[in-house]
C-alpha angles and dihedrals in degrees: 000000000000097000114095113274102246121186092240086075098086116185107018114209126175104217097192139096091228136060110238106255110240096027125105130214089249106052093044094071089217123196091168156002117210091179089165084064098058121090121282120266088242089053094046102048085050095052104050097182089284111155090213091065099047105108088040084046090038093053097037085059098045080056094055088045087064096062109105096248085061099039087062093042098058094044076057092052090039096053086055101053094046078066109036143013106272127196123212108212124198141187102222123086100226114093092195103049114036139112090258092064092057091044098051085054098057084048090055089051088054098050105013085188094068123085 
């Protein structure tokens, strides 16, 4: 969310619970907002964006991906983006260890084929 919106995102969607504190509507070029996706209050108060609790955080996540509610929201996020480019917006400001990253691998065990 804090990176420049560039045209070559395609389809813009927050996957977060949250809104990204210092960012208006307008300048997020938002398409969408999957807030069920986004961690649960409980995992992402634990986690705290500390890189030492990553895989734990990592692997709790991927626990929460598999309810139904979440199954059926990433094969929505995964039809899209067999379509369309499709961008995956956080609010952290860590690239390496967010909620996104995890996201975008369960997407890539859906559809290998996909980057």
């Amino acid at each position: 969310m804090y990176d420049k919106y560039r045209e070559s995102d395609g389809m813009r969607i927050l996957v977060d619970r949250l809104w990204p504190r210092g960012v208006s509507k307008r300048a997020a070029h938002l398409d969408r907002w999957l807030r069920e996706i986004g961690p649960s209050n409980e995992l992402r108060r634990w986690f705290g964006h500390k890189p030492e609790r990553w895989k734990a955080f990592a692997s709790r996540y991927r626990r929460e991906l598999r309810s139904p509610e979440n199954k059926k929201t990433l094969e929505e996020l995964e039809r899209l983006a067999s379509k369309q480019t499709v961008t995956l917006l956080f609010s952290a400001r860590d690239i390496e260890h967010n909620n996104a990253v995890v996201i975008q691998r369960a997407l890539r065990k859906i559809s290998p084929s996909r980057k």
